[in-house]
BARO-67762 format. One record per residue: z, y, x of N, C-alpha, C in turn. Coordinates in steps of 0.1 Angstrom, whole numbers, padded with zeros to 4 digits, always signed. Each point is the difference from the previous one (the first is absolute). Layout:
N
ZYXZYXZYX...
END
This chain:
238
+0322+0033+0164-0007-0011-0007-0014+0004-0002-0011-0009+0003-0015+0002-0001-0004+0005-0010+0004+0000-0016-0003+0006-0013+0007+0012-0004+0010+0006+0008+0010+0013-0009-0009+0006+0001-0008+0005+0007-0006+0013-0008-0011-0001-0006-0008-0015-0001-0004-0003-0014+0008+0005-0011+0015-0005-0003+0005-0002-0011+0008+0015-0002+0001+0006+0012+0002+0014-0005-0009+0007-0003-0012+0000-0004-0008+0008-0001-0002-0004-0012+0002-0009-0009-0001-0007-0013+0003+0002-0009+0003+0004-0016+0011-0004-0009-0010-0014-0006+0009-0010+0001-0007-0012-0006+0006+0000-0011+0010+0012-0007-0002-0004-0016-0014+0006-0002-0011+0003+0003-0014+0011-0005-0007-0004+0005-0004-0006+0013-0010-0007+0004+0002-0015+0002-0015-0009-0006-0001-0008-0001+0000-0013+0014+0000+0007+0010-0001-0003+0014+0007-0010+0003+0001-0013+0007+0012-0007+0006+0010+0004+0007+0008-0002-0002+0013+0005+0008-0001-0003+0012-0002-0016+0004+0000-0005+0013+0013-0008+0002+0010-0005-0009+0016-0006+0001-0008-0011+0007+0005-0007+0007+0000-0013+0005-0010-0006+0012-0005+0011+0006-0009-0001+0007-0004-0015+0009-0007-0003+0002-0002-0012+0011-0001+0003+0013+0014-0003+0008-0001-0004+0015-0010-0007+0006-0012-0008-0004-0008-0004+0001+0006-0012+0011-0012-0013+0000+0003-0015+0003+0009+0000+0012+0011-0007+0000+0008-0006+0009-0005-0008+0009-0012-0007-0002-0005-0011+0013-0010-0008-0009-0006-0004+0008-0016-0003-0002-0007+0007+0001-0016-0010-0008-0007+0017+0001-0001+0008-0005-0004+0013+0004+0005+0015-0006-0014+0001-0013+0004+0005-0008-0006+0003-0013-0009+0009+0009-0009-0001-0011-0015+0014+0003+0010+0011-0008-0003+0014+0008+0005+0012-0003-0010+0003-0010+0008+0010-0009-0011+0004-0009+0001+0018+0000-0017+0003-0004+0002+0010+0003-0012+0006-0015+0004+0017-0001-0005+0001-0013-0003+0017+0003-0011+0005-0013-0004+0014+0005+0003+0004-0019+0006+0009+0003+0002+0006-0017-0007+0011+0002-0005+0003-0011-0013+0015-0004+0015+0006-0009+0002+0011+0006+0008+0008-0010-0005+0009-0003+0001+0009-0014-0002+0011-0002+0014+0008-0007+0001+0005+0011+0012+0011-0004-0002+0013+0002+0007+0011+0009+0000+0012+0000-0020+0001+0010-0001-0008+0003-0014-0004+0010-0005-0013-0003-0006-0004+0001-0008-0011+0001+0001-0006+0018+0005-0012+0001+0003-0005+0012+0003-0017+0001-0001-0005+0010-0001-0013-0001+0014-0008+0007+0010-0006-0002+0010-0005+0007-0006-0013+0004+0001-0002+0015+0001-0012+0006+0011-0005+0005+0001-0014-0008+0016-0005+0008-0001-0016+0007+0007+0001+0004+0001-0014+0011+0009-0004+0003+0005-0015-0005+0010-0007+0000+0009+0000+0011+0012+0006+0005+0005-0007+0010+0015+0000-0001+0008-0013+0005+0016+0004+0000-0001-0002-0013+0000-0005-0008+0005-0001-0021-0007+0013-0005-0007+0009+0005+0001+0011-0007-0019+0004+0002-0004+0015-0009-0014+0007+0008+0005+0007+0005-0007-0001+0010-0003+0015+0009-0013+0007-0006+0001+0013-0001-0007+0008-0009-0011+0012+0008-0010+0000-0007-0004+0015+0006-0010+0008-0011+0004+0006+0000-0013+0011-0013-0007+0007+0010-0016-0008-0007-0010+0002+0006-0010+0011-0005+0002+0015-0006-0006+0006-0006-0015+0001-0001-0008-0002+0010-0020-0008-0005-0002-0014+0001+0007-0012+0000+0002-0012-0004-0004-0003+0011+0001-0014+0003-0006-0012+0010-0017+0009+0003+0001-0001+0015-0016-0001+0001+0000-0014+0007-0020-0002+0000-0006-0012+0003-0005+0005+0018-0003+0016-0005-0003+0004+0017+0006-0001+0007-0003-0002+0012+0005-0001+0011+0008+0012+0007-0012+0006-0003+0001+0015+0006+0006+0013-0005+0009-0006-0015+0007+0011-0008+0014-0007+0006+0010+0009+0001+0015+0002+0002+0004+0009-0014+0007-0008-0007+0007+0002-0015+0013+0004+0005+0006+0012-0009+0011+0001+0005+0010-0013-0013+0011-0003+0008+0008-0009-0007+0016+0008+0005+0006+0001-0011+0015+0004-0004+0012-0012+0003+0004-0001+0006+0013-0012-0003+0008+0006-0008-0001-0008-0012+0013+0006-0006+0007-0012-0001+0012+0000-0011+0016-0011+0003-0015-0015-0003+0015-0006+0006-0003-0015-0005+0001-0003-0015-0009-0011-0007+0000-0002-0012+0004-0017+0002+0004+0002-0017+0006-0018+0002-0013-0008-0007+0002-0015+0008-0010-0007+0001-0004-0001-0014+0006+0000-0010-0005-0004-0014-0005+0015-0004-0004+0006+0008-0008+0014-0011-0016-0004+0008-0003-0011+0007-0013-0002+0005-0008-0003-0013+0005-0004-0007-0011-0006-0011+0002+0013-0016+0006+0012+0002+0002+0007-0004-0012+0011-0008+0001+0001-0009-0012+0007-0009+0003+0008-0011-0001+0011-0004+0006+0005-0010+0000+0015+0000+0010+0007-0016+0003+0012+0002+0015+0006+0007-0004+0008+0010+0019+0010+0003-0002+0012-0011+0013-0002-0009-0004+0010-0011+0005+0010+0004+0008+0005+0009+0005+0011+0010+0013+0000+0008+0001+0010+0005+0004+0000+0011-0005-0002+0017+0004-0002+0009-0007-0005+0010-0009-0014+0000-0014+0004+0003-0008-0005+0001-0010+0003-0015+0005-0001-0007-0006+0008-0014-0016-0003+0002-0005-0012-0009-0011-0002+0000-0005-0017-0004-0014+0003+0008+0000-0016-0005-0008-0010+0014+0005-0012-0005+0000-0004+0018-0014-0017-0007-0006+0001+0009-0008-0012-0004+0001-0009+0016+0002-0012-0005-0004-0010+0010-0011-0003+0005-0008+0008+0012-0012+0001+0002-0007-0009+0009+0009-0007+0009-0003-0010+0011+0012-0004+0000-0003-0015+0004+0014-0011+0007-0008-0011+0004+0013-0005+0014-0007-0014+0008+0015+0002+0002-0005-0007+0017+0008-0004+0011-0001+0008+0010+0006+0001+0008-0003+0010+0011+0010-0012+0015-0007+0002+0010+0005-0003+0012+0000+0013+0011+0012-0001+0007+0001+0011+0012-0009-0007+0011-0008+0012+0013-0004-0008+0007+0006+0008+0012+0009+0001+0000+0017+0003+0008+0007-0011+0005+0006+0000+0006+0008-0014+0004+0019+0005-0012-0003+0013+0002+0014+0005-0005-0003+0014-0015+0004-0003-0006-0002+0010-0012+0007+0014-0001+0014-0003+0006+0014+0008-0003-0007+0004+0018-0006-0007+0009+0000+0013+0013-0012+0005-0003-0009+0000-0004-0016+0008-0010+0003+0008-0005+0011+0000-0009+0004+0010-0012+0006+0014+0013+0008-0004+0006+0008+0007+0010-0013+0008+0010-0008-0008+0006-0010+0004+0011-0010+0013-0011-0002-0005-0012-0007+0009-0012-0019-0001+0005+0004-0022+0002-0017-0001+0003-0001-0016-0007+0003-0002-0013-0005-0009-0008-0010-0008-0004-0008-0014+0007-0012-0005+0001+0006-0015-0012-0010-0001-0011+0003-0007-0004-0016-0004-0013+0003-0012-0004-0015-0004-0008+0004+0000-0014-0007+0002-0006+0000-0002-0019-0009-0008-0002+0003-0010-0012-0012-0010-0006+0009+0003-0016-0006+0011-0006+0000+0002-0009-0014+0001-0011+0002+0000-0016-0015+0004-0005-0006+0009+0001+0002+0013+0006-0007+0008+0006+0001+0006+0016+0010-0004+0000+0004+0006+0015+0000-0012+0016-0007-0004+0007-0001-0011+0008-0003+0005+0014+0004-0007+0008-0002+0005+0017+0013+0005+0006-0007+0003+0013+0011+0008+0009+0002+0017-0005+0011+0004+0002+0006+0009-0001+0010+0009+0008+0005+0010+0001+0010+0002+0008+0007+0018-0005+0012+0003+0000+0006+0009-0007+0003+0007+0017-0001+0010+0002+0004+0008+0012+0010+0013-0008+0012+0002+0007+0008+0011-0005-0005+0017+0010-0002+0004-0005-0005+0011+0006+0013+0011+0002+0000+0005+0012+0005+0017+0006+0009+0004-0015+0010+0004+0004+0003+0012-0012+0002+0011+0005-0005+0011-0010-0004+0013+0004+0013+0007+0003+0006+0008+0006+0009+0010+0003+0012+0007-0012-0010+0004-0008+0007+0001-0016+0002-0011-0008-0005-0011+0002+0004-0011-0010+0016-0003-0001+0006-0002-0014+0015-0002-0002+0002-0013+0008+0016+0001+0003+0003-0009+0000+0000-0015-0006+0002+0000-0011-0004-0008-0014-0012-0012+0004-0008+0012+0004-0014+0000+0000-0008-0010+0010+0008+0001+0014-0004-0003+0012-0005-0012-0005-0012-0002+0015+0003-0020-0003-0008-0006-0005-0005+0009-0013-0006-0005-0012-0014-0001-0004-0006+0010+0012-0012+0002-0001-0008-0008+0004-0010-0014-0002-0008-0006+0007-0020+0002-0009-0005-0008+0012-0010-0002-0007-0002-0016+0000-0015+0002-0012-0003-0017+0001-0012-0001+0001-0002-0008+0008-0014-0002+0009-0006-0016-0002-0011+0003-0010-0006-0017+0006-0008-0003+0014+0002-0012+0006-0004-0008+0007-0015-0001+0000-0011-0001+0010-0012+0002-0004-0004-0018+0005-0002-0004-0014-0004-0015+0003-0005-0001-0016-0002-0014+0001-0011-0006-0015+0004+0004-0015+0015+0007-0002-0003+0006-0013+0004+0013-0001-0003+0007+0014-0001+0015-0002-0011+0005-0002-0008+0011-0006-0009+0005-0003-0003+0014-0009-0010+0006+0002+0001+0017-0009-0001-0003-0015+0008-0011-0008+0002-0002-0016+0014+0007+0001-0005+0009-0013+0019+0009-0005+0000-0012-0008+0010-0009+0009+0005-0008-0011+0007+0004-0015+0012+0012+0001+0005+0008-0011-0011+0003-0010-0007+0003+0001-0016+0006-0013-0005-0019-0008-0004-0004+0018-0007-0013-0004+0012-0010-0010+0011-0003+0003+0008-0009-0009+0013+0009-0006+0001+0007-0009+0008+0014-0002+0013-0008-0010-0006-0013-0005+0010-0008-0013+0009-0005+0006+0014-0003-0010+0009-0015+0006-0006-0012+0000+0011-0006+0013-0007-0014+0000+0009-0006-0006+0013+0005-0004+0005-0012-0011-0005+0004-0018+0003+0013-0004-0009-0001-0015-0014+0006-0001-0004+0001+0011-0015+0006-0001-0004+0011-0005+0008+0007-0008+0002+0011+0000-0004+0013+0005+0005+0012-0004-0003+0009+0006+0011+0010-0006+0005+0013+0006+0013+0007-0004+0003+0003-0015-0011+0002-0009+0000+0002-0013+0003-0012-0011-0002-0013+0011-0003-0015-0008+0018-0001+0003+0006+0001+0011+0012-0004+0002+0012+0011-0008-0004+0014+0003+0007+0012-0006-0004-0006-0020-0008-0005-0003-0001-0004-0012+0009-0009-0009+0005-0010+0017+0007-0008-0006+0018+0003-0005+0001+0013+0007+0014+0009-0001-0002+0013-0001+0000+0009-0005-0003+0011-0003+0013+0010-0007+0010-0003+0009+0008+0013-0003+0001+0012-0007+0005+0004-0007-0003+0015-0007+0002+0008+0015+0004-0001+0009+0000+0012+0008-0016+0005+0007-0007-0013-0003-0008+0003+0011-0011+0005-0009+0003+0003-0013-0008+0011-0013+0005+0009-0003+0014+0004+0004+0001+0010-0004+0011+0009+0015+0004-0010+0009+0008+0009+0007-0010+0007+0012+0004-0002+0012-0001+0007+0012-0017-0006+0006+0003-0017+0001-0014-0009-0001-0010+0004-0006+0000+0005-0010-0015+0006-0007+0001+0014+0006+0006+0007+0005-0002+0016+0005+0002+0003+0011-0002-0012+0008-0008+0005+0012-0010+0003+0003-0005+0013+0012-0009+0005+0002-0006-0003+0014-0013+0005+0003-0012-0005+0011-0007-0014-0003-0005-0004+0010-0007-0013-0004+0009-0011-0005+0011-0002+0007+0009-0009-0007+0000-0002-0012+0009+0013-0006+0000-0004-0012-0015+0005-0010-0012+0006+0005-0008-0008-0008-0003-0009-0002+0000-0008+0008+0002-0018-0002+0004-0004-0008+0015+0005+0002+0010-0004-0007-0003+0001-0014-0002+0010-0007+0000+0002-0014-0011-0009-0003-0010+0002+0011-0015-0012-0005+0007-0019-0007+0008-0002+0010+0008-0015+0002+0008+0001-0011+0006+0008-0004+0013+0004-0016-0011-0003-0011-0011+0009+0001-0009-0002-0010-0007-0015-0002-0005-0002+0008-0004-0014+0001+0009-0010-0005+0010+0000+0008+0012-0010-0004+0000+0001-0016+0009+0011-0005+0005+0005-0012-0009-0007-0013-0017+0002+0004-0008-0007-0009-0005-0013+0001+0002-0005+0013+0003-0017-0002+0011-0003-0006+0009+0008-0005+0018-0005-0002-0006-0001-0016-0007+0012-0002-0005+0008-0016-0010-0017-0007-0009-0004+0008-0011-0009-0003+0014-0009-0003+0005-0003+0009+0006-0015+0000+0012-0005-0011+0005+0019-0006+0006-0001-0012-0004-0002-0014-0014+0005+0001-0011+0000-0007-0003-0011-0008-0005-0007+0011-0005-0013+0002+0013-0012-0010+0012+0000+0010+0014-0004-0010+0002+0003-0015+0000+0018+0001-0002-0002-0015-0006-0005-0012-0014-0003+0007-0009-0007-0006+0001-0016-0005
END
């Protein structure tokens, strides 16, 4: 089934995440609905970007660890990991732990079209051409699976692609990531959303003591949050 190892990697009594029950086989006849497609900014054990893309009822997924570029001429690497169910596209919030352990913001969403004739023989060939008309992300695109190395697990194969923009009218040398860094659904930013849920774990467990750049971040975004939570009780009490 397209989601078990979504749902095995899960405990949905602890994280807030959609399960995925009921997925949509998508339209029986007529015309076909616009696909939707969406880029989540996570910060978890790394800072990394998930791009997913509607197909079959479900996302197809990839973590993109230096986010979408606009250049032409950068090749990002992108991860396939499992499929996600359609209702975590609009998904925003805290994982108070376990896998994925972190916090995920809705950073871009549209629609996306393949410019494939076939999606399921693309995925197979590991040469993906397709467009986005999203609020930040627009144009041609294309995901190439690259070589796996000699030592790579089994597990592992398969998984490794890159993502390449297309060089036409909205590609260009803007880090889009720096230039538009907020959600586009609460406009936000990690400390504005981690504000709105704030776990005791992520003050006092493992989340606050991580080390290297990550988790200086991290503690930066706890502290921030923690005192928007502080103002806004403040403020109530008053």
């Amino acid at each position: 089934m397209p989601l078990d190892e979504y749902r095995r990697k899960r405990d949905f009594s602890k994280t807030p995440e959609p399960r995925g029950d009921g997925q949509p086989r998508g339209p029986a006849g007529g015309e076909p609905k616009p696909l939707y497609f969406c880029v989540q900014k996570h910060l978890a054990s790394r800072l990394h970007y998930d791009l997913r893309l509607e197909h079959g009822g479900v996302l197809l997924s990839w973590a993109v660890p230096k986010g979408p570029s606009l250049d032409h001429r950068d090749r990002h690497l992108a991860v396939r990991t499992e499929d996600h169910p359609r209702d975590y596209g609009d998904f925003e919030g805290v994982i108070p732990e376990g896998y994925g352990q972190g916090v995920v913001m809705l950073w871009d969403y549209g629609t996306w079209r393949p410019e494939v004739d076939g999606v399921g023989e693309a995925l197979r060939k590991g040469d993906l051409k397709f467009a986005l008309d999203g609020y930040k992300l627009k144009g041609s695109w294309v995901l190439v699976r690259t070589r796996d190395r000699p030592d790579t697990p089994p597990a592992q194969r398969g998984r490794s692609w890159l993502l390449i923009k297309h060089r036409d009218f909205w590609s260009g040398p803007l880090d889009v990531t720096a230039f538009a860094p907020l959600s586009v659904k609460s406009e936000g930013d990690f400390d504005d959303i981690l504000a709105a849920d704030l776990p005791d774990v992520w003050v006092t467990g493992r989340a606050a003591a991580r080390g290297g750049a990550t988790g200086k971040a991290l503690r930066g975004i706890i502290e921030k949050a923690a005192a928007k939570k502080s103002a806004r009780g403040e403020t109530a009490g008053t």
